[in-house]
Structures are given as C-alpha cells and as structure tokens.
C-alpha positions, 0 to 999 in steps of 0.5 A: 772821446764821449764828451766829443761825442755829446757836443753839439755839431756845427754843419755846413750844407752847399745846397746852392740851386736849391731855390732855383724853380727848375729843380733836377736830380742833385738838386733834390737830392740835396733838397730830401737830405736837409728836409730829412735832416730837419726831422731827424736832427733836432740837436745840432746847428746846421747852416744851409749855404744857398744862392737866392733865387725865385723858390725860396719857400721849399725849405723854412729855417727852424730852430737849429737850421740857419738858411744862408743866402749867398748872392752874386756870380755864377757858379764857379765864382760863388763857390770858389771865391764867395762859400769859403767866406761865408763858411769861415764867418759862421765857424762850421766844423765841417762843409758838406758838398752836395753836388760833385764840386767843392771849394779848393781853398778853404780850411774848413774839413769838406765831405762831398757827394760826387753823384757820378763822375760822368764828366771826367769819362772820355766815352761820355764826352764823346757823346757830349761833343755835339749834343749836349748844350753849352751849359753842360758843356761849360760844367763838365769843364769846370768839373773836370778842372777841379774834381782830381782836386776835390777828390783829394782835398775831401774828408769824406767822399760820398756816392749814391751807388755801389756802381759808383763807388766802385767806378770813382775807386778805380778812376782816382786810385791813390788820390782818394787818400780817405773813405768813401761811402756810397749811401743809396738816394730814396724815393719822395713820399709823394710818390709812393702814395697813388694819387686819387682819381681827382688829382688823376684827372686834374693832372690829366687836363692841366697837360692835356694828357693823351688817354694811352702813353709811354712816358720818357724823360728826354734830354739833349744829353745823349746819355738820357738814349732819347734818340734810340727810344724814339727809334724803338717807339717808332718800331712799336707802333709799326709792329702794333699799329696801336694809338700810343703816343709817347709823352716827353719831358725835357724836349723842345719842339726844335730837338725833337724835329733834329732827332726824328730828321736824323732817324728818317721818321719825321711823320712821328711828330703827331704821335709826340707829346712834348711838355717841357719842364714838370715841377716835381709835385705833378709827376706822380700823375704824370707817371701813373697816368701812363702805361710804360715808363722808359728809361733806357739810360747809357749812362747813370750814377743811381737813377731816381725816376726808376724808382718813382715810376715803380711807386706809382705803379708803372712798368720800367724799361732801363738798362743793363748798364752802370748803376741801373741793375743795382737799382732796378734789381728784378722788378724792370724790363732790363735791355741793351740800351745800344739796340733799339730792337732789344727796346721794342721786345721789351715794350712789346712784352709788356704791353701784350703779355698782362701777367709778366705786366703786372708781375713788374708793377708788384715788384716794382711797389716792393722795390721802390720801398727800399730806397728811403730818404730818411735812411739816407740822410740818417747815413749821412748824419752818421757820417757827420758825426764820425768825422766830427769826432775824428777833427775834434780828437 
C-alpha cells in the first residue's frame, strides 16, 4: 500500500469553457483549483481536457501539467462522445469533472463536482419557465437527463457547501452509492488586496462609474432576485431622495426596460447604470468603488461575490437562504430575499447608521480569509489521492 502511495498520479481535469473569454462561476472555479494545483503538485502528471477558444493564455502548460485541446461540437457532444477518447489515449487514472456533468460511458474512474443541483429543483424550474434564456434552458435539460446518472457513476462526489452537500444527499438517497465531500470555494487573491487609488480612478473612468452606487450582479436567471432589488432600490431612493445609482452587471438595456415595465417603475432607467460583462480582473474596483454591495439571491450552491465584495470592503446584503448563512455567516446584512421591503431596511441601515456600516465591512475583511483557494485545491488533491490508492489497491 505505501508503494501505491508514492506512485506518481496520472490526473484528468474537464475544464472545458476555461479558454472562453466570458468566464462565469464554475468556470473559474475550476480555473483557481488547477492554478493552485500547479503550485502545490509538483509531482504528478495532470492533463487539463479543455475546448480551444479565444483565451488560451489563462493558464500555461508546465512540467507535470499537459494542457489538451479537444475541438468540435457543443457541449453534450464533446463531452459525451469526444472526452472519453481522448482521456482513454492519455491512460488517466481517474477524470475530475469540474462543472455538474460528466461523460456516461466511459471506463475511466470519475470524481465530479456538482456546484449545486438547482436544475434538477421543480421551485427553481418554475421560476426558470419564462425568464431564463434558452441557453440555460437547453443546460438544465441536459443536466436533468443525465445528472441521476453522473451521480451514480462517480467515484467521488464533491460539493462547494455544507447546504449543498446536504440538499444533493436527500435528492439522490440511494443513488449516491460513494462519498461526497463538500470543499468550500475561495476567494482570488487579487481580491483581497485593495486596489490603490490609481487602479481606483482607472477603473472608474474606463466604466464611467458614477461617484455613489450600489452594486449588483444581474441576470435574467430569476434566482439572481434582479426584479426584487430593483424593486427595493426604487424604494430606497423614494425614502432618501438620495443621488445613488445602482450599477448592474449582466443586464441589457432591453432586460432592464422588461423588468422595470413590470414593476411600474420605468422612470428608474436614469438612476441605472448597465455594464454588461466585467472581465474578472476589473471587479475588484468595480466592488470597491461602491458603497453597497447586493446580493440577495433566491437560490445559491456557495456564492463566491459575497466573498469578493467582503475583500474588497464592502457591506453585502444576501440572503437568509440555502448556502448564503453558511457563507456570510455574521459579517452581511441577512434578509428575506422574497420581501422587497426586508431589502430596503437592510440598505437603509446600512447607509445611515456608520457604526453598524463599518462593523460589516471588519467582519467582512475577517470572513472572507476563510475561503482559501489554496486550501481547496489541497482537498482536492487529497481526494485524489484517496481514490488513486482505493483503484490501484
């Protein structure tokens, strides 16, 4: 058994939108645990299976980290038919899934992450039914086909919360025939160092920014609540008569115009700023520069921006539901995401009452030190590393 221990791993890693230039949670997730991996793992041979795109320079190949192009098809295709292949040529021991799916038929021992299992919730689907694009419409049908299947199949399951973990356990019962282990996400280092004034003011005018704003990432996924926060920031504003504006990522013009129609608050629009998609190293001054950060989410498997807004020193309004206590713990405003007025307390208290303000961002700085990448990703190799030593026994 201890020779077992001392021989080299040969690791597969599905990281396949990591080249995409539009990179969103899962993505870099798996981006930060191969990152880490590189500089913790100087030993074993890992192969990182990714689909060429307009990014490729995010991660480098060095020498135990094999990077893998894998072209053609969309994604059920590659992963289902064009993965498998490929992981068979290179003789990994095992293949880690990084983002909720995995391939069906294939011999090669799979860990898989499942973020969350929001796609396979009736409530959340419901939401789903109107808004959501029909991108995320077509993945959460090929998530709901096969994920009772990648379930079953995995070696290993990993989760990104004790929520999580918990909520997968009672969905699945006796199909989950192996372990599961929830491995808490981290925080990116370049946000827990305060950007300096000159990087401030950069950021400022490359966005426009306006000088007092509440922040929020938006999105026509209902469970991101955009409608109930601008509900609430409609509210604010009529309670203070202040010069907030309240800066959205992730929202079109076209969204926005929807949602405020259906809220019967279309004057809002001047009080708006929309950006669109903010690559991930100008969100540390995007999050600094503002005096609120808002994320009262209906529905989250961990809830990275919390934390990234908590590194850079910003108040967070989140929720009292799933994953987000567990994350937040005491350093965020908690509400009822569902009541619109619970939201407007929240940002009043905040705004007006300095002590409890600054009582938030401390906790906050504290909070956020908890969430390690690094720590992650040396979990993660210890879960390699068991599971190499139960296949090869």
């Amino acid at each position: 058994m201890e020779q077992l221990k001392t021989k080299k791993m040969r690791i597969g890693i599905e990281a396949q939108r990591l080249f995409r230039p539009q990179k969103h949670g899962m993505d870099r997730v798996a981006l930060e645990l191969i990152k880490n991996l590189q500089v913790i793992d100087k030993t074993n041979e890992y192969f990182i299976f990714v689909k060429p795109d307009q990014d490729a320079s995010v991660i480098s190949k060095t020498s135990n980290f094999n990077i893998i192009e894998i072209s053609g098809g969309p994604y059920p295709y590659w992963e289902q038919i064009k993965l498998p292949k490929i992981v068979k040529a290179y003789n990994c021991d095992f293949l880690h899934c990084t983002s909720n799916t995995a391939p069906l038929y294939t011999m090669t021992p799979l860990v898989t992450t499942l973020h969350d299992i929001i796609y396979m919730e009736e409530s959340v689907l419901k939401l789903l039914k109107n808004r959501a694009s029909w991108y995320q419409k077509i993945g959460n049908l090929y998530r709901r086909i096969i994920v009772n299947r990648v379930v079953k199949k995995s070696k290993c399951l990993v989760t990104v919360s004790d929520f999580e973990k918990e909520n997968i356990t009672n969905f699945f019962k006796e199909n989950i025939i192996n372990s599961i282990q929830t491995i808490h996400n981290g925080v990116s280092s370049h946000f827990m160092n305060c950007p300096d004034d000159l990087s401030l003011n950069n950021g400022k005018i490359k966005y426009n920014l306006p000088d007092q704003y509440m922040l929020h990432l938006a999105n026509k996924d209902p469970r991101k609540n955009t409608k109930n926060v601008l509900k609430a920031f409609n509210g604010f504003l009529k309670y203070t008569n202040s010069d907030y504006k309240l800066v959205m990522l992730g929202y079109t013009e076209q969204d926005l115009i929807k949602t405020l129609t259906e809220i019967n608050a279309t004057y809002l629009i001047e009080k708006v700023v929309l950006l669109g998609y903010v690559p991930d190293q100008d969100l540390p001054a995007m999050y600094s520069l503002s005096q609120l950060f808002l994320f009262p989410s209906l529905r989250e498997g961990f809830g990275i921006p919390i934390l990234e807004a908590m590194a850079c020193g910003v108040p967070v309004i989140t929720s009292n539901t799933t994953s987000m206590p567990e994350i937040a713990g005491d350093a965020a405003c908690i509400v009822d995401p569902n009541d619109s007025d619970a939201i407007i307390q929240g940002m009043l208290k905040i705004s007006s009452d300095l002590k409890y303000k600054n009582e938030l961002i401390s906790k906050g700085l504290e909070r956020c030190k908890k969430f390690s990448w690094n720590n992650m990703a040396l979990q993660v190799l210890e879960v390699y590393k068991k599971l190499f030593n139960e296949i090869k026994a």
